[in-house]
C-alpha positions in Angstrom: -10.5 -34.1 -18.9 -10.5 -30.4 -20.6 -12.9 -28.5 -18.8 -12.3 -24.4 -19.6 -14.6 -22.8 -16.8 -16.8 -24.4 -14.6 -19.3 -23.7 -11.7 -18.4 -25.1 -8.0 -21.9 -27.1 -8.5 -21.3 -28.9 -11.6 -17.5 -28.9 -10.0 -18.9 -31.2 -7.1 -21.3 -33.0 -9.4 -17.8 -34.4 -11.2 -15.7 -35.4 -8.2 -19.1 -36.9 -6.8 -19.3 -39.0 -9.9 -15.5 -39.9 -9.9 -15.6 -40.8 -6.5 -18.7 -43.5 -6.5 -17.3 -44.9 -9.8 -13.6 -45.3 -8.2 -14.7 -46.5 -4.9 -12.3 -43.8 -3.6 -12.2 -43.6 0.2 -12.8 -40.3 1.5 -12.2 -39.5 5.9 -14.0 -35.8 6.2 -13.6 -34.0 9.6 -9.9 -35.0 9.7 -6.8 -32.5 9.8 -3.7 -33.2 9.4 -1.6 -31.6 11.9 2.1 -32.7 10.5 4.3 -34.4 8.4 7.6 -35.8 9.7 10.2 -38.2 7.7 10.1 -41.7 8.9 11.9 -44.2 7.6 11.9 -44.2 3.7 8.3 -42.3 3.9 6.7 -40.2 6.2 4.4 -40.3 9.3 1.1 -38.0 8.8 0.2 -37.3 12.4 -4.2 -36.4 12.2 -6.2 -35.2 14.6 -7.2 -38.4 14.7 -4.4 -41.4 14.4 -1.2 -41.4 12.3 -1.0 -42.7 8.6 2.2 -44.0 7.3 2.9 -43.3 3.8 5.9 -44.1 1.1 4.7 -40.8 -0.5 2.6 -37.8 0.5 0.6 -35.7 -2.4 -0.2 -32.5 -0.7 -3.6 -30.9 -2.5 -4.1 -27.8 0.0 -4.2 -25.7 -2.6 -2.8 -21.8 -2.3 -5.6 -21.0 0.0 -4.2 -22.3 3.4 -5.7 -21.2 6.3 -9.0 -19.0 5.8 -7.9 -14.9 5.7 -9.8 -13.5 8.4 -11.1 -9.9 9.2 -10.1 -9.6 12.8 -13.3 -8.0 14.2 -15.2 -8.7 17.1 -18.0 -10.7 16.8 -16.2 -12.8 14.1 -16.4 -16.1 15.7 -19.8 -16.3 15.7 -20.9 -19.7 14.3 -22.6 -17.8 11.9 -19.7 -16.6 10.2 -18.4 -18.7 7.6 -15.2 -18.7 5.0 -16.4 -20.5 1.6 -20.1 -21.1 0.8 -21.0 -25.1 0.3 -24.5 -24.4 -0.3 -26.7 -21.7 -1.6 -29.9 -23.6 -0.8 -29.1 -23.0 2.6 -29.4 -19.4 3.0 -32.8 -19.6 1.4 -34.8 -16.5 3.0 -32.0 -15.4 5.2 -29.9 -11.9 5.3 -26.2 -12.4 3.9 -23.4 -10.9 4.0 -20.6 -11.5 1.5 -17.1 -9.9 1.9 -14.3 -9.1 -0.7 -13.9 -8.9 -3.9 -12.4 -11.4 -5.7 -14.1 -13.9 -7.7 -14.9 -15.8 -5.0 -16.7 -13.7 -3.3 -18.9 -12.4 -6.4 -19.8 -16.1 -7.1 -20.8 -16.6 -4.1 -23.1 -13.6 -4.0 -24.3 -14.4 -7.3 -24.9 -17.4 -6.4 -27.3 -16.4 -3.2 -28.9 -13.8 -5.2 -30.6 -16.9 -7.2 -32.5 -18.3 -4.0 -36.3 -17.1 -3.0 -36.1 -14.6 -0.8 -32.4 -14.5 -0.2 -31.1 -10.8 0.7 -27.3 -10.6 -0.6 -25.0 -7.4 0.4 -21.7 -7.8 -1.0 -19.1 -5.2 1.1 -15.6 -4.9 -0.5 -13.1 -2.8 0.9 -11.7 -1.0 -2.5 -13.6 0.9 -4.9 -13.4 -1.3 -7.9 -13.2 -5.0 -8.4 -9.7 -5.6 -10.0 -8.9 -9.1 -9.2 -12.5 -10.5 -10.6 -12.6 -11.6 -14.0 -14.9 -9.4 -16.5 -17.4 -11.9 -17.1 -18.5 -11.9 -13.4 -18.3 -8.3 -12.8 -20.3 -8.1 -16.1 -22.8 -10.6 -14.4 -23.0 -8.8 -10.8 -23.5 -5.2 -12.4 -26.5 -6.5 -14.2 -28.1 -8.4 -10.5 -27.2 -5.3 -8.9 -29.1 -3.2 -11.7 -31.7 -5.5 -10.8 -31.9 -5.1 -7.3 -30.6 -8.5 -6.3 -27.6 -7.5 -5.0 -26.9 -4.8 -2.7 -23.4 -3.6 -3.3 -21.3 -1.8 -0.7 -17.9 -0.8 -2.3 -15.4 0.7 -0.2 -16.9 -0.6 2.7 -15.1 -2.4 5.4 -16.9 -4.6 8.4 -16.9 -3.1 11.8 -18.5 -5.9 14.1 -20.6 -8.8 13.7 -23.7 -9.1 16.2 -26.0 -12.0 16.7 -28.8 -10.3 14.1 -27.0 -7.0 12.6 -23.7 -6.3 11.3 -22.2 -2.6 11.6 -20.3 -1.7 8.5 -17.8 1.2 7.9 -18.8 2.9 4.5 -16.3 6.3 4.1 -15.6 6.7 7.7 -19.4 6.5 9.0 -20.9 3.9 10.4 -24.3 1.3 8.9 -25.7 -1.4 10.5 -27.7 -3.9 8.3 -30.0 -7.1 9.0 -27.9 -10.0 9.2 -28.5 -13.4 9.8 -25.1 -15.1 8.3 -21.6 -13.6 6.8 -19.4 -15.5 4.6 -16.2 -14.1 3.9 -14.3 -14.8 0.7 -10.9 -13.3 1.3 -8.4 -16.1 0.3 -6.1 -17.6 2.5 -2.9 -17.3 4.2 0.1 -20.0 2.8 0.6 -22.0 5.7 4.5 -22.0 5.6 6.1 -23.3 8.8 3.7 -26.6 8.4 5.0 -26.8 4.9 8.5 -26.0 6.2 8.3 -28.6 8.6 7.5 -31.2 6.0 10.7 -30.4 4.2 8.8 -28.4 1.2 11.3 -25.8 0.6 9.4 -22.6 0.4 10.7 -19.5 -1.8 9.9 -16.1 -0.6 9.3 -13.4 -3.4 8.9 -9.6 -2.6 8.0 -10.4 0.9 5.4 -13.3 0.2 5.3 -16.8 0.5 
């Protein structure tokens, strides 16, 4: 399968295809919460029961655990890490944080739904991990007043219907109805550790 770029829709489209052809079985609300040696494979220990496997493909990506902002007002249900569903925020307020590409897919993404309100806060001034094409893409929604972009603005606290927003060192509060931040993910090394993945720190990362 050579597939060069690709939305997240036509994305799921595939593996939805793939997985009713294959009959592959799929447990969703599950998390695995270790991996031990046992035997001549290894016990995966869930939320739920234990598997026991000869061999353990781990497919977590380099996202890990969702980056969050630390504010208050953050564990609202409202707030959200990835977006699953555009259709969703149909008619609502949204806010999308970050910058990377992500983030201005999701945005762009919202900005395609009746009546959907999309402000996308980043806390830099320019987007420099996106690729060209998107910025190229969001500077021409923003133009058209689809997007309301907020560079160099950070969020300050998350209410039930506003969200207060720090833009230069003075404070904005905007309608809000949901927030979905895109601000990767942080490696989640001692679970990996634990499983005997050997992990090899560079420049002070993971």
């Amino acid at each position: 399968m050579k597939v060069r770029e690709i939305s997240k829709e036509q994305l799921i489209e595939l593996w939805t295809g793939v997985i009713e052809k294959t009959g592959l079985k799929i447990t969703y609300g599950e998390r695995v919460v270790d991996i031990v040696p046992h035997g001549p494979g290894y016990s995966v220990n869930t939320n739920n029961t234990t598997y026991l496997a000869r061999r353990v493909v781990l497919a977590i990506g380099r996202r890990g655990s969702p980056r969050k902002l630390d504010v208050p007002g953050e564990d609202r249900s409202k707030v959200v890490y990835r977006l699953v569903d555009a259709g969703q925020y149909k008619g609502r307020n949204v806010l999308v944080v970050s910058g990377g590409d992500s983030a201005l897919e999701a945005a762009m993404s919202l900005a395609g739904e009746p009546g959907t309100k999309v402000t996308l806060a980043y806390r830099r001034s320019t987007f420099d991990r996106a690729r060209k094409k998107n910025r190229e893409r969001l500077d021409q929604l923003v133009a058209d007043g689809n997007i309301d972009l907020r560079l160099g603005t950070e969020v300050v606290n998350i209410d039930e219907h506003r969200v207060i927003l720090d833009v230069g060192g003075k404070h904005q509060s905007i309608a809000n109805d949901d927030v979905i931040v895109c601000a990767g993910g942080v490696l989640p090394t001692s679970f990996l550790e634990a499983a005997g993945v050997a992990v090899e720190r560079k420049f002070g990362t993971a």
